[in-house]
C-alpha positions, 0 to 999 in steps of 0.5 A: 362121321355125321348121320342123319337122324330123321324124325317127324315133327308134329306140325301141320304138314308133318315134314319130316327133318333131318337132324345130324349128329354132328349138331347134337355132338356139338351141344355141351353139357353147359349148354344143356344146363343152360337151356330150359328145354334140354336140361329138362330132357336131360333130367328126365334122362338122368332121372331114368338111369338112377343118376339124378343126384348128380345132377341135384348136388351141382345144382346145390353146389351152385346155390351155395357158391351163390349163397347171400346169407350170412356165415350160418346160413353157408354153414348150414347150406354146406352141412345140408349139401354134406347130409343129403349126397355125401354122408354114408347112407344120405337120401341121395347119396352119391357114389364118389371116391371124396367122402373120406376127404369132405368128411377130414376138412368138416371135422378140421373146421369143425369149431371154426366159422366156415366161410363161402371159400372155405365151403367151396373148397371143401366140396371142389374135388367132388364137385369135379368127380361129379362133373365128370360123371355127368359128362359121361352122362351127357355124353350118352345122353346125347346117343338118345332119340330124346336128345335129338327131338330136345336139341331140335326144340331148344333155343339153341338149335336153328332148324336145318336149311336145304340147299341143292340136295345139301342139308345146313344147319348150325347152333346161333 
């Protein structure tokens, strides 16, 4: 079931638009990552809700999957990753039930050069537990007053058209 959101946009006329919930449930959360605006927004929500290393540690992972440096410099990446959201008590530690695991395959390759695979494989199954968790997120996220304005000013909302008393709209 689709509802109407109304909300007043600041512009010169001060119309109001209508925004449904429909086009909102439509946004993913890779679409999210993806728009300046939106990621923004969802940021600020995480970051409110106490849950932005979520966020932080892909943003991470991400860096490391694309990491141009040399094997010390993965190694490196990967240790920071592990000392910033996975070790106990880390600044941003993060709540996973993979620590034990990431913390088995560091100790395995603990004297072996540890390669980009190697590095992505040791974080991948909590690279999907946080994924998770930041879907759930997104998904609340999505239920915000904030959402529905964000969503309205990202790129990939295109403003709803009337035609004969029928709102239509779509995402390009």
């Amino acid at each position: 079931m689709c509802v109407d959101l109304r909300k007043v946009r600041k512009s010169s006329q001060s119309s109001a638009s209508v925004v449904s919930t429909c086009q909102i449930s439509n946004i993913t959360l890779y679409d999210a990552l993806k728009d300046p605006t939106l990621l923004h927004s969802f940021e600020f929500y995480l970051k409110k809700h106490w849950s932005q290393e979520y966020l932080m540690f892909i943003k991470a992972v991400n860096q490391l999957r694309h990491e141009a440096g040399q094997l010390k410099d993965i190694e490196d990446t990967l240790l920071r990753i592990y000392h910033n959201f996975i070790e106990t008590d880390s600044p941003m530690e993060l709540n996973v039930t993979t620590k034990k695991e990431v913390e088995d395959k560091l100790n395995s390759l603990q004297w072996a050069v540890i390669s980009r695979e190697d590095a992505i494989d040791i974080l991948n199954s909590t690279e999907q537990e946080v994924l998770a968790s930041l879907h759930i997120k997104f998904s609340e996220f999505l239920g915000t007053s904030l959402a529905a304005v964000s969503s309205q000013q990202s790129k990939i909302y295109e403003e709803p058209r009337f035609h004969g008393g029928l709102y239509f709209g779509s995402y390009v």
